[in-house]
VODO-368418 format. One record per residue (C-alpha): residue number from 1; residue in three letters; x, y, z. Coordinates in Angstrom, 1 decimal, always signed. Layout:
N
<r NUM 'Ala' <X Y Z>>,
...
***
This chain:
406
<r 1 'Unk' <-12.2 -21.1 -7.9>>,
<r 2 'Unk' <-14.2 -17.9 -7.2>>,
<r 3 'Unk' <-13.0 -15.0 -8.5>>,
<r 4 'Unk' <-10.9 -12.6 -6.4>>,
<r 5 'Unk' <-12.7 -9.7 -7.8>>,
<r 6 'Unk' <-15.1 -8.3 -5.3>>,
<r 7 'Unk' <-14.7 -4.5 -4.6>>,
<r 8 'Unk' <-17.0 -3.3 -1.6>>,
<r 9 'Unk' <-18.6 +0.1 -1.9>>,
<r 10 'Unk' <-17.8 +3.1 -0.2>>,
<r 11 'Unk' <-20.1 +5.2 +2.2>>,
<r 12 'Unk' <-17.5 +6.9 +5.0>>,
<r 13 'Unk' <-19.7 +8.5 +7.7>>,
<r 14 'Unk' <-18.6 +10.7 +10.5>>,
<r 15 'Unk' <-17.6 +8.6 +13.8>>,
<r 16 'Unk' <-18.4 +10.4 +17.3>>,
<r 17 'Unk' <-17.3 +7.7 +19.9>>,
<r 18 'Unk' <-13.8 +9.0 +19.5>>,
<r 19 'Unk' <-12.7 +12.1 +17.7>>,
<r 20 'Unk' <-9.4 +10.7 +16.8>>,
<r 21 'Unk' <-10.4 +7.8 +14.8>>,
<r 22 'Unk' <-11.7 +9.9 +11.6>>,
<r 23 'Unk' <-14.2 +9.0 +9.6>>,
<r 24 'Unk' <-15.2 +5.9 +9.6>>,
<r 25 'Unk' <-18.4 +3.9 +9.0>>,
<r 26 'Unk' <-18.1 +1.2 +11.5>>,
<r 27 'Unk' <-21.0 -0.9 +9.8>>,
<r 28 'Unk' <-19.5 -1.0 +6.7>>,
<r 29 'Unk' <-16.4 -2.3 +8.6>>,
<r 30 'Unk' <-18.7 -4.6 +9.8>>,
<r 31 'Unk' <-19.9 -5.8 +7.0>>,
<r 32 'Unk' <-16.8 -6.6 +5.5>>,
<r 33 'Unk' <-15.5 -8.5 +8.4>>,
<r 34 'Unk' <-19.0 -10.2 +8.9>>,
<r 35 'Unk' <-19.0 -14.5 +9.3>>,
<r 36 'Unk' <-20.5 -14.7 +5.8>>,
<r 37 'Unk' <-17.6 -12.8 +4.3>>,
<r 38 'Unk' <-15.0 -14.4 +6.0>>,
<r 39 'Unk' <-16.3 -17.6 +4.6>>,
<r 40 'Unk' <-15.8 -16.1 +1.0>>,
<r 41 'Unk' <-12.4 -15.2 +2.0>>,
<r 42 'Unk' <-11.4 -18.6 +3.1>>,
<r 43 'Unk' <-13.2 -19.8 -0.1>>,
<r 44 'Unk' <-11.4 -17.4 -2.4>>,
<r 45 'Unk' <-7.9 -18.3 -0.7>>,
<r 46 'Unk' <-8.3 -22.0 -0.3>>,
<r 47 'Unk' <-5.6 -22.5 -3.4>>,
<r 48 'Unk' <-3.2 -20.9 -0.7>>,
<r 49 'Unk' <-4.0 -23.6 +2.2>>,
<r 50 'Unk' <-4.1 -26.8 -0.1>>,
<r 51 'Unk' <-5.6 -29.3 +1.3>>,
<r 52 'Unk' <-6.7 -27.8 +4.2>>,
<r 53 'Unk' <-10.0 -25.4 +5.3>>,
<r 54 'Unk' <-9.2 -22.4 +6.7>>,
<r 55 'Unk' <-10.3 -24.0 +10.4>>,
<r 56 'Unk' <-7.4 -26.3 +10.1>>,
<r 57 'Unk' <-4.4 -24.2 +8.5>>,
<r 58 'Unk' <-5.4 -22.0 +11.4>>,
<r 59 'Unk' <-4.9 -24.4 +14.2>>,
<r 60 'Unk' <-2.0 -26.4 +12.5>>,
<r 61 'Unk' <+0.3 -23.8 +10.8>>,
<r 62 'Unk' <-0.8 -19.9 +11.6>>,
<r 63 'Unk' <+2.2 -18.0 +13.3>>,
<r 64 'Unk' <+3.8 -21.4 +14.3>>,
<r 65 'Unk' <+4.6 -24.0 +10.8>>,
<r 66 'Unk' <+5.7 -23.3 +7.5>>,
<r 67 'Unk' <+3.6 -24.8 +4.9>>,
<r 68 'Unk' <+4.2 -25.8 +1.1>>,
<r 69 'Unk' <+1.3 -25.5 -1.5>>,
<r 70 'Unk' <+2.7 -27.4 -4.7>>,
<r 71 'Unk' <+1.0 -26.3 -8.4>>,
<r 72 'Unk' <-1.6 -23.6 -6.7>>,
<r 73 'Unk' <-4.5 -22.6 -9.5>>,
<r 74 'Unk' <-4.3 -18.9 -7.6>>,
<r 75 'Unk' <-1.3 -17.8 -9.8>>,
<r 76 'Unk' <-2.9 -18.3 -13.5>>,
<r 77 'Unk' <-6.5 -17.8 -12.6>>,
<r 78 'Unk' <-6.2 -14.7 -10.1>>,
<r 79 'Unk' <-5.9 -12.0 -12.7>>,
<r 80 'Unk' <-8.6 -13.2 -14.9>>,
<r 81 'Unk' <-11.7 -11.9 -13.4>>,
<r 82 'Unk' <-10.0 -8.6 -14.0>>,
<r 83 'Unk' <-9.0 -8.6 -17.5>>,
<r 84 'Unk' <-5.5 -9.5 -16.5>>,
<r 85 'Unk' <-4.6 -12.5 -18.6>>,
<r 86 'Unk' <-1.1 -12.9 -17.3>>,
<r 87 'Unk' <-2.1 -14.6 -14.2>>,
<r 88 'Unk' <-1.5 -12.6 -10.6>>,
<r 89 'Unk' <+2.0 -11.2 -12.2>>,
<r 90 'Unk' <+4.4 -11.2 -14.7>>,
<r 91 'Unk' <+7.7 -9.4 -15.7>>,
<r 92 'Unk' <+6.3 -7.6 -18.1>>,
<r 93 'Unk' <+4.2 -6.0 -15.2>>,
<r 94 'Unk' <+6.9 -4.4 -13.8>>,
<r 95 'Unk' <+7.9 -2.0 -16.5>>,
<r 96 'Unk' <+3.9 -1.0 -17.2>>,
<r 97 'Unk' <+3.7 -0.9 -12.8>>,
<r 98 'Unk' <+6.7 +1.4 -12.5>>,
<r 99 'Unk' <+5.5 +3.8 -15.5>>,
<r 100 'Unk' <+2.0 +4.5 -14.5>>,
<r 101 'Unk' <+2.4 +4.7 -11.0>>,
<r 102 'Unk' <+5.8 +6.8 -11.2>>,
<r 103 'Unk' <+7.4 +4.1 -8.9>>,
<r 104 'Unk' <+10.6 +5.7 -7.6>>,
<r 105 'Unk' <+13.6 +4.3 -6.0>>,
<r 106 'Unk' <+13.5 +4.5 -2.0>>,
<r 107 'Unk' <+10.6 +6.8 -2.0>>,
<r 108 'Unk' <+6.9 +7.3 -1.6>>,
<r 109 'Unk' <+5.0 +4.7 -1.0>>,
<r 110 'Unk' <+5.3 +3.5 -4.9>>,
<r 111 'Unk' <+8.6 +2.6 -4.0>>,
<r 112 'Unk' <+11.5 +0.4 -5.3>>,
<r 113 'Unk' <+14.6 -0.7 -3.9>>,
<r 114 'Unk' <+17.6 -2.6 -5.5>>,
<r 115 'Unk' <+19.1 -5.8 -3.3>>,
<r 116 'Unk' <+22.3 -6.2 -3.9>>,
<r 117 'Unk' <+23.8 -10.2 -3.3>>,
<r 118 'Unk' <+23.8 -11.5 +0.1>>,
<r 119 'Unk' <+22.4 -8.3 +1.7>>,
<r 120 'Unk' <+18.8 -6.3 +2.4>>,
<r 121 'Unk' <+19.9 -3.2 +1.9>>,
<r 122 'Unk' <+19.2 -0.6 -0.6>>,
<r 123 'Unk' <+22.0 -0.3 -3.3>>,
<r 124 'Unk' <+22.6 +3.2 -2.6>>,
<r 125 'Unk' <+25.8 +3.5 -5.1>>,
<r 126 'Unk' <+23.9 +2.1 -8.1>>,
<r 127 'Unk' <+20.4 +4.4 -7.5>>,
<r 128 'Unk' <+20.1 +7.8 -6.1>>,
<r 129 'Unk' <+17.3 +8.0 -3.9>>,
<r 130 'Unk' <+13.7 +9.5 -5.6>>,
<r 131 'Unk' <+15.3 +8.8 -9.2>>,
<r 132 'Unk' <+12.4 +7.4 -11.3>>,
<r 133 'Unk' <+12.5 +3.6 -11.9>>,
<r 134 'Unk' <+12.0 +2.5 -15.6>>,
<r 135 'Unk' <+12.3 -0.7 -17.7>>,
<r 136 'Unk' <+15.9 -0.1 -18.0>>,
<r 137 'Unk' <+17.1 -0.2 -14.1>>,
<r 138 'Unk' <+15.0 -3.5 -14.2>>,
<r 139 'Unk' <+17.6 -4.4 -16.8>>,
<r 140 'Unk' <+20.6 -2.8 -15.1>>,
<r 141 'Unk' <+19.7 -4.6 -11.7>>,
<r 142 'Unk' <+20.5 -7.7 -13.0>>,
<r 143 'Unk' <+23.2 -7.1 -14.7>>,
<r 144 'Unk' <+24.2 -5.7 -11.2>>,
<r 145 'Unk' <+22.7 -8.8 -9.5>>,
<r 146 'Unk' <+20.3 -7.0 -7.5>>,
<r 147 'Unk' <+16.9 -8.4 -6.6>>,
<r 148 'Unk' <+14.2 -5.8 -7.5>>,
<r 149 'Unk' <+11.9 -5.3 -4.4>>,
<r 150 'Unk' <+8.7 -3.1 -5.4>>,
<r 151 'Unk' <+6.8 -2.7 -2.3>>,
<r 152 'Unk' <+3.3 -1.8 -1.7>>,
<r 153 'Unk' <+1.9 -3.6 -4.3>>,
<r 154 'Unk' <-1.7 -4.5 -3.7>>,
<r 155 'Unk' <-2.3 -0.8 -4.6>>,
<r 156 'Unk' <-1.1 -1.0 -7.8>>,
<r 157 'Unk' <-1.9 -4.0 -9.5>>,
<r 158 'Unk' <-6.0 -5.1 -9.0>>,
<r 159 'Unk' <-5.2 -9.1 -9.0>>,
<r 160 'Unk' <-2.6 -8.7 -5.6>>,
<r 161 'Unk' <-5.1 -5.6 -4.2>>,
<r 162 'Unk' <-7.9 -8.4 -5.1>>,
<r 163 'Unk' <-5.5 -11.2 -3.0>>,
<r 164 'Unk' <-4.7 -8.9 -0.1>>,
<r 165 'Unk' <-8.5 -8.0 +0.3>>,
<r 166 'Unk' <-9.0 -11.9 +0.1>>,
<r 167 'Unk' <-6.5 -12.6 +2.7>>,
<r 168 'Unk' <-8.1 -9.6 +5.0>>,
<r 169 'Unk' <-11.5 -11.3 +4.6>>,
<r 170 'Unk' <-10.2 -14.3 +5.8>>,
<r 171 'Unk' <-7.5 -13.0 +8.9>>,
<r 172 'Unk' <-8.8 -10.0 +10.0>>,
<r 173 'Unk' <-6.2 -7.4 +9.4>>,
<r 174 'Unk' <-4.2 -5.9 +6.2>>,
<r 175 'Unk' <-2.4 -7.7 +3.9>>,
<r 176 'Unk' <+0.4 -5.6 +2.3>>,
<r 177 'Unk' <+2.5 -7.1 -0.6>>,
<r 178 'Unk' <+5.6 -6.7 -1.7>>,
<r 179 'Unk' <+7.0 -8.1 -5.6>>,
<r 180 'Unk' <+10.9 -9.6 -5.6>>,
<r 181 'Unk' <+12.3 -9.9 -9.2>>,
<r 182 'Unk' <+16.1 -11.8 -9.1>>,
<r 183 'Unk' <+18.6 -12.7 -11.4>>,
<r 184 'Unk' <+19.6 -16.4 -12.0>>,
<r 185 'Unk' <+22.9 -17.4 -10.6>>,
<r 186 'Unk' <+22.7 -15.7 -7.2>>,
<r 187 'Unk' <+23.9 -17.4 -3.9>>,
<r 188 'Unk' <+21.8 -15.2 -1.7>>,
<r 189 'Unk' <+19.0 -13.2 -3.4>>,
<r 190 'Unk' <+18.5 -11.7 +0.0>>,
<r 191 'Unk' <+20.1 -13.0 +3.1>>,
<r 192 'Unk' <+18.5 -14.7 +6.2>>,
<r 193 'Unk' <+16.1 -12.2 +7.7>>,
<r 194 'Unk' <+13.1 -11.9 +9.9>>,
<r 195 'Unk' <+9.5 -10.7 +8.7>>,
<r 196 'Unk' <+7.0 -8.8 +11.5>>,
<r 197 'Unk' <+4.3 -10.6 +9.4>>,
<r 198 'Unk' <+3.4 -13.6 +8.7>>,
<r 199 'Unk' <+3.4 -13.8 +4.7>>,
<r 200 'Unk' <+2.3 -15.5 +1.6>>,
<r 201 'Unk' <+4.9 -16.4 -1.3>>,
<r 202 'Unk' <+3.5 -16.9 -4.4>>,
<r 203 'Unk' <+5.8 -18.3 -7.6>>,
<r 204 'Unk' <+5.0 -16.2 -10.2>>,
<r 205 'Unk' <+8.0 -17.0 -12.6>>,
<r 206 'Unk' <+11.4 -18.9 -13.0>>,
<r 207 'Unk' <+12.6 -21.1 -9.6>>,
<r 208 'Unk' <+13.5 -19.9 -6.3>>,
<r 209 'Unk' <+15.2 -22.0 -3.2>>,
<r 210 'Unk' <+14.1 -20.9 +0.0>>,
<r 211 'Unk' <+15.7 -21.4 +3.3>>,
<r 212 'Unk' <+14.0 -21.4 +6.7>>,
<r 213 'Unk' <+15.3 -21.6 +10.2>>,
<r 214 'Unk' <+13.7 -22.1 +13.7>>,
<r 215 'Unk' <+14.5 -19.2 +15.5>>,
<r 216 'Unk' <+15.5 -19.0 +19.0>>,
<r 217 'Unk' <+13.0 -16.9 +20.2>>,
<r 218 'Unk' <+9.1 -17.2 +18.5>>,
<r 219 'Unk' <+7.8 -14.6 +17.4>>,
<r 220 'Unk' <+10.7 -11.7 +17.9>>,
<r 221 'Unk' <+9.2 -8.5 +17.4>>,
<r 222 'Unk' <+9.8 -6.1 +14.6>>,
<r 223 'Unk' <+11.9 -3.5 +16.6>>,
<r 224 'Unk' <+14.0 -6.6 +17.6>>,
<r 225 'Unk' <+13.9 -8.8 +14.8>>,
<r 226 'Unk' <+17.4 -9.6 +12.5>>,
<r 227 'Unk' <+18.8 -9.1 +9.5>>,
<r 228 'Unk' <+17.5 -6.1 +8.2>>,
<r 229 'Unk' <+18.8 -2.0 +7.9>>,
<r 230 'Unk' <+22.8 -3.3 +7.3>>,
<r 231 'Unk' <+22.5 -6.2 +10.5>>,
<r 232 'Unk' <+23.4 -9.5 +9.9>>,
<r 233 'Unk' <+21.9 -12.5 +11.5>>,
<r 234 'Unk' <+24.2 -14.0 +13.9>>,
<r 235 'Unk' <+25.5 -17.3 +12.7>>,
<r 236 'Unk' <+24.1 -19.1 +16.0>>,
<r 237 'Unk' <+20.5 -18.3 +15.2>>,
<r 238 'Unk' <+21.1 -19.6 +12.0>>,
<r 239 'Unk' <+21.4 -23.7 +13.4>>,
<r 240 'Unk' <+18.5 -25.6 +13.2>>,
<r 241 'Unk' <+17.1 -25.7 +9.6>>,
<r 242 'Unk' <+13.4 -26.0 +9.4>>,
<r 243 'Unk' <+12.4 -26.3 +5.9>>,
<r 244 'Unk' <+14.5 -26.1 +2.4>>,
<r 245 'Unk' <+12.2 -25.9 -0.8>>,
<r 246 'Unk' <+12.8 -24.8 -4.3>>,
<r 247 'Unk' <+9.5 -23.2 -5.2>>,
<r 248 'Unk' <+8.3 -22.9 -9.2>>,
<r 249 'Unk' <+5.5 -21.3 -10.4>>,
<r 250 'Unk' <+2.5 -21.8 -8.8>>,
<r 251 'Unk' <+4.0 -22.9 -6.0>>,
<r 252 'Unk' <+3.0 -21.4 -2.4>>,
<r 253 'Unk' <+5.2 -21.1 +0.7>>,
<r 254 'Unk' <+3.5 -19.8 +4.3>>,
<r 255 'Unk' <+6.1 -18.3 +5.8>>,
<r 256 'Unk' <+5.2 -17.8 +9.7>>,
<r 257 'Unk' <+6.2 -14.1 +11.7>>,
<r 258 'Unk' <+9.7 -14.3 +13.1>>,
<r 259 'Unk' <+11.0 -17.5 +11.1>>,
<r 260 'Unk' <+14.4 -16.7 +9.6>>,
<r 261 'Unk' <+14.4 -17.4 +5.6>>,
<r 262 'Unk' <+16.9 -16.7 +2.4>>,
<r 263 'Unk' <+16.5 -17.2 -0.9>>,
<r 264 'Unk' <+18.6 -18.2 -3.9>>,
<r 265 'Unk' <+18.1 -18.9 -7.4>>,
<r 266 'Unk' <+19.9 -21.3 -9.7>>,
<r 267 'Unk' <+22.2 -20.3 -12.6>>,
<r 268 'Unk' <+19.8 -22.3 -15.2>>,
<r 269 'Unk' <+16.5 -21.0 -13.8>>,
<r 270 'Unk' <+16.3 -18.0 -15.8>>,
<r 271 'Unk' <+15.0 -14.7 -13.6>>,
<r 272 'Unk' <+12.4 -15.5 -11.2>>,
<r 273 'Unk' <+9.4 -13.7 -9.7>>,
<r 274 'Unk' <+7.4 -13.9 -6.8>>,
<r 275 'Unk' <+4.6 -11.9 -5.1>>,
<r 276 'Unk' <+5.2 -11.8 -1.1>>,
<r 277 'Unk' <+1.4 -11.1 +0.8>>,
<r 278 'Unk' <+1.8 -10.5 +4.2>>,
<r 279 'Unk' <-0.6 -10.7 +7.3>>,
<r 280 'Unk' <+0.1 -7.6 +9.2>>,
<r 281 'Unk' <-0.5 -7.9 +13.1>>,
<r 282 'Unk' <+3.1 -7.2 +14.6>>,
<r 283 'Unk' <+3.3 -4.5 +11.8>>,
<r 284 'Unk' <+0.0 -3.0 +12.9>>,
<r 285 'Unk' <+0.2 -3.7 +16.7>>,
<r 286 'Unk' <-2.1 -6.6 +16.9>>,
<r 287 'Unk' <+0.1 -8.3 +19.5>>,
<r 288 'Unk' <-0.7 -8.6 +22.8>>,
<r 289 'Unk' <+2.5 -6.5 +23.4>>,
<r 290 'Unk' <+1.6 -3.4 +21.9>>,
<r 291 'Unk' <-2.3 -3.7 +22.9>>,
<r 292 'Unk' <-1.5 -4.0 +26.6>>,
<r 293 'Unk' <+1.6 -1.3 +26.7>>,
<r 294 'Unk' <-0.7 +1.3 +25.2>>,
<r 295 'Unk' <-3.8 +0.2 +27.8>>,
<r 296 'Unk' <-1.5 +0.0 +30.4>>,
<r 297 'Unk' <+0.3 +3.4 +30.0>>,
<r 298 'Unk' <-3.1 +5.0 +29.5>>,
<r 299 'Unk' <-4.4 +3.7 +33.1>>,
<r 300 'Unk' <-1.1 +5.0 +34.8>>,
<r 301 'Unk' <-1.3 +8.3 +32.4>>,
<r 302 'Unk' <-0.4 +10.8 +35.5>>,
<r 303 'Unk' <+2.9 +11.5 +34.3>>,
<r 304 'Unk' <+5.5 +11.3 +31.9>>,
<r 305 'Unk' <+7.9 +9.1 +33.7>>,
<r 306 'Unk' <+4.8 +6.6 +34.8>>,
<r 307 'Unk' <+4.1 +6.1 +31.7>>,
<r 308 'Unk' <+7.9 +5.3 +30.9>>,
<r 309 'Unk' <+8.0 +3.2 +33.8>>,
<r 310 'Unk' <+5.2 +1.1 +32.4>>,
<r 311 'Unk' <+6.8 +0.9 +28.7>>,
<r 312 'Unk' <+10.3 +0.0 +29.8>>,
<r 313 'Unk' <+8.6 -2.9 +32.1>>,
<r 314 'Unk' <+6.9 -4.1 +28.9>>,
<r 315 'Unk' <+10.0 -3.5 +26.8>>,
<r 316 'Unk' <+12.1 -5.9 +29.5>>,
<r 317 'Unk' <+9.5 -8.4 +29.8>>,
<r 318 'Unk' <+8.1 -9.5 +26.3>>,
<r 319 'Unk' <+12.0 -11.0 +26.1>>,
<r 320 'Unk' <+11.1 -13.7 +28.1>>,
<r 321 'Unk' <+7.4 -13.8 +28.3>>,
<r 322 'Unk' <+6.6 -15.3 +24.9>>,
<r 323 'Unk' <+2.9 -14.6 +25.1>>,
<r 324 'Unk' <+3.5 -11.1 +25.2>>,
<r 325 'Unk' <+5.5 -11.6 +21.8>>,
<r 326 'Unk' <+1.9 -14.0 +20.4>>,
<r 327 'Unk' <-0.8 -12.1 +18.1>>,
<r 328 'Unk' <-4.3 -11.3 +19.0>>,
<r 329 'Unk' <-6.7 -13.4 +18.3>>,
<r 330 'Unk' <-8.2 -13.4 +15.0>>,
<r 331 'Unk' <-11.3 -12.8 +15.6>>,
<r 332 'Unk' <-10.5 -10.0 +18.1>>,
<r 333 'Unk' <-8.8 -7.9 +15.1>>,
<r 334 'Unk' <-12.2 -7.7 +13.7>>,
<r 335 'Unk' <-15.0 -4.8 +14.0>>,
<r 336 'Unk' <-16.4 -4.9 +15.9>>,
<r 337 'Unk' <-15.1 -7.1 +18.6>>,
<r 338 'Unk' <-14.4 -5.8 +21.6>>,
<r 339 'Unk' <-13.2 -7.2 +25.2>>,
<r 340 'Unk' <-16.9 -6.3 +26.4>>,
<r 341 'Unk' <-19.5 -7.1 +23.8>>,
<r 342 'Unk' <-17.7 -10.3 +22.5>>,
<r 343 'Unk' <-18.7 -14.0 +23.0>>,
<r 344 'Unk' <-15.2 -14.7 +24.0>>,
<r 345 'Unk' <-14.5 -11.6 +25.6>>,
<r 346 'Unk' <-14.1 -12.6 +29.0>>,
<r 347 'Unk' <-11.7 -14.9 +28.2>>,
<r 348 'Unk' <-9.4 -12.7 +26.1>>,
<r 349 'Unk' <-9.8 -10.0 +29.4>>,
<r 350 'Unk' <-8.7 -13.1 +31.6>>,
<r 351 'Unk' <-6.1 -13.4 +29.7>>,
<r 352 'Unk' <-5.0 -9.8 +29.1>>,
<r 353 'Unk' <-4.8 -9.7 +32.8>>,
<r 354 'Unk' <-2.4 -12.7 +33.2>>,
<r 355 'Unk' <+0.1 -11.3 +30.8>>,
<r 356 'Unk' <-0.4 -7.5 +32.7>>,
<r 357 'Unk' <+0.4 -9.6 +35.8>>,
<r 358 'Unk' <+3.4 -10.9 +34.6>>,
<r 359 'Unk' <+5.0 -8.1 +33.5>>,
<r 360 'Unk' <+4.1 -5.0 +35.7>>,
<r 361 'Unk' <+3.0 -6.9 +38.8>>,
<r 362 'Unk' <-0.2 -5.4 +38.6>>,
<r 363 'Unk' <-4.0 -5.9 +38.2>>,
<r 364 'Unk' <-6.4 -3.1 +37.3>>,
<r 365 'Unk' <-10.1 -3.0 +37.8>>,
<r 366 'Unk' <-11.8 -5.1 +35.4>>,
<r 367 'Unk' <-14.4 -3.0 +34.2>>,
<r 368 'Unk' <-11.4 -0.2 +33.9>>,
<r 369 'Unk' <-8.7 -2.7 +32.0>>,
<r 370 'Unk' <-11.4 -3.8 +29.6>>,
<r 371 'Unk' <-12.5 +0.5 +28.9>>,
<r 372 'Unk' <-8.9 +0.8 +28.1>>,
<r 373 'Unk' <-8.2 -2.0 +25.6>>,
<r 374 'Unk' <-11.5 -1.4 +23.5>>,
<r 375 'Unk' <-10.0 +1.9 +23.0>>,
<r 376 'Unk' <-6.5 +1.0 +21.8>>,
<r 377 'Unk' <-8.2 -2.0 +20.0>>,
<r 378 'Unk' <-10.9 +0.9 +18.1>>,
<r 379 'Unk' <-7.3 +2.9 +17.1>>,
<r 380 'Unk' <-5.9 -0.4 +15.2>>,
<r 381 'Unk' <-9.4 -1.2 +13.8>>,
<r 382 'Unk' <-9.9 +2.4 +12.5>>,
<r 383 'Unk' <-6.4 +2.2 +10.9>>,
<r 384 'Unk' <-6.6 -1.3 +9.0>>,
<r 385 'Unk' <-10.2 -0.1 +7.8>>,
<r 386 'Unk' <-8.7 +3.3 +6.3>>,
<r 387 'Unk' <-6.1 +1.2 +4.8>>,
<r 388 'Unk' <-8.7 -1.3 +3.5>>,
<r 389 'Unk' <-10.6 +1.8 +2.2>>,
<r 390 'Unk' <-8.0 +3.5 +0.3>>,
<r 391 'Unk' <-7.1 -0.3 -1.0>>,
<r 392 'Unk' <-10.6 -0.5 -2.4>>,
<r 393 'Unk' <-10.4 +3.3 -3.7>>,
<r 394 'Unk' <-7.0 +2.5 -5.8>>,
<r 395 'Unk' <-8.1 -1.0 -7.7>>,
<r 396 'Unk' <-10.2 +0.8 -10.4>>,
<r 397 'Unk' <-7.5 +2.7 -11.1>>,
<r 398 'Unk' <-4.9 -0.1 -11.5>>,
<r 399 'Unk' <-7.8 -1.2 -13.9>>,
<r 400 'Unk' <-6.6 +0.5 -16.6>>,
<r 401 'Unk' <-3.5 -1.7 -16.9>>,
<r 402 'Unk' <-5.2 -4.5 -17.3>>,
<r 403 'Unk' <-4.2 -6.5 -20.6>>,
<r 404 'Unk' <-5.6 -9.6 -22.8>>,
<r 405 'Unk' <-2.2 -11.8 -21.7>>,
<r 406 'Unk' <-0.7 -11.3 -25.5>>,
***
């Protein structure tokens, strides 16, 4: 397997095409998102798509199946090109992660929040918001029977920031990960829910069931997704069962954007662990959605209330207009593609057009719509690449965790 251990350099440059992008050295972006190194990244994530290439996974399961990878190499061998002889994580992580980062609870982006049963909500009565987390509310969680959720973890520990840079090679966008440590015994670890990302799970330790359901509408976006800040899923979009797995370690589960899920773990299992790497694009606005609203509002930018015409058109019609709802293409996400120095360019502006058609009964200039997409396109690109940046920046520092697996 080849090792997940490749850190680009840095060399930020001033752009001038657009003051508000920041600093950013579009050929290095380039680079990194270049044929040759999305090859490496399917190569270094193949243990995720077992037995398929990248092609295939891509055609047959992204954003529309769940898929099961049984025994995955990726969890023991992740680590070990970083001195991390646990594999990609273990509990005794979580302690070290939480002490040297200063992880606190529901604050910062080193954050931690406590899940009680049945929920996926923060446990405010148990943990007082910005208290420190140590070894010991790890401890108390359980006894609790919360589900630990550190989120943001790719920053801190090199073999997920090594994953998520893997996973970015090969889609295109950021891959943020979060870490879920359960007790044994519980019904509902968390309860059905949606995810604006497509996402990764990776069994790091102990057993975990996971229940998936075909929801009624594909690809639900974030702001109108279920089951999260204190809603509950109704019951009705909870009746047609797609998949029911118990996963152990070294197990993978895809989990495609939208698809409802809960989890449970058995009384005899023990705690469990497992590392959740998600694909960004609803999270980031790479949906057709957001790409078009924001095009669309800038080409009717004459006033306020046009420009709330054109966002409440869009808000009304991605409810029944399930392309609206779908991702970008991949290979659009990437610098630096663009509607009009792309091979497939015109086709993507086609259909840009179609789904601007269909919900404001109205088609710009060509030349104009394509002017305004590249732009909003640049923003998301400029934003995924500082993320990747600072990503690169922070693995030598998680570095200095790193242990000989005793």
């Amino acid at each position: 397997m080849m090792p997940l251990n490749f850190i680009a350099p840095l060399g930020i440059v001033q752009d001038h095409t657009d003051p508000s992008l920041g600093a950013i050295d579009w050929s290095l972006a380039a680079a990194f998102h270049s044929p040759a190194n999305a090859s490496a990244g399917c190569a270094q994530i193949r243990a995720l798509l077992a037995p398929k290439s990248c092609r295939r996974f891509i055609a047959e399961h992204w954003e529309t199946s769940p898929h099961v990878v049984r025994g995955a190499a990726l969890h023991s061998e992740a680590g070990a090109g970083l001195g991390f002889g646990g594999g990609l994580l273990r509990v005794a992580d979580l302690a070290r992660l939480a002490r040297h980062w200063e992880f606190k609870v529901a604050a910062d982006h080193a954050q931690v929040r406590m899940i009680p049963e049945n929920s996926f909500s923060h446990d405010e009565a148990g943990w007082a918001d910005g208290a420190p987390v140590r070894a010991a509310d790890l401890r108390r969680a359980h006894a609790r029977n919360c589900t630990v959720v550190m989120h943001n973890v790719e920053l801190y520990h090199p073999p997920i920031g090594a994953l998520a840079l893997a996973l970015m090679r090969t889609f295109g966008v950021y891959s943020q990960s979060n870490v879920y440590y359960s007790p044994p015994g519980v019904a509902a670890a968390v309860h059905a829910h949606q995810d604006a990302q497509s996402v990764f799970v990776v069994q790091c330790v102990g057993a975990k069931r996971w229940e998936l359901f075909e929801p009624p509408q594909r690809w639900r976006l974030r702001q109108t997704q279920r089951g999260k800040g204190g809603d509950v899923a109704p019951a009705a979009d909870l009746a047609a069962p797609l998949l029911d797995v118990t996963l152990y370690p070294g197990d993978v589960l895809f989990v495609p954007r939208g698809t409802y899920h809960r989890t449970s773990t058995a009384p005899s299992s023990g705690a469990t662990l497992h590392v959740t790497s998600g694909v960004e694009t609803d999270t980031d606005d790479f949906t057709w959605f957001s790409l078009l609203s924001e095009a669309a509002a800038s080409l009717v930018a004459d006033s306020d209330a046009d420009v709330r015409d054109v966002r409440s058109k869009f808000e009304a019609a991605q409810y029944h207009n399930e392309g609206l709802r779908e991702a970008l293409p991949l290979a659009l996400c990437r610098p630096p593609a663009s509607f009009r120095t792309h091979a497939h360019g015109r086709t993507w502006l086609a259909r840009a057009a179609e789904l601007l058609d269909l919900a404001l009964v109205a088609r710009p200039a060509a030349g104009a719509l394509a002017a305004a997409l590249d732009a909003a396109l640049a923003r998301r690109q400029a934003f995924v690449e500082r993320k990747r940046l600072q990503l690169v920046e922070f693995m030598p520092l998680g570095l200095e965790l790193a242990y000989d697996g005793t």
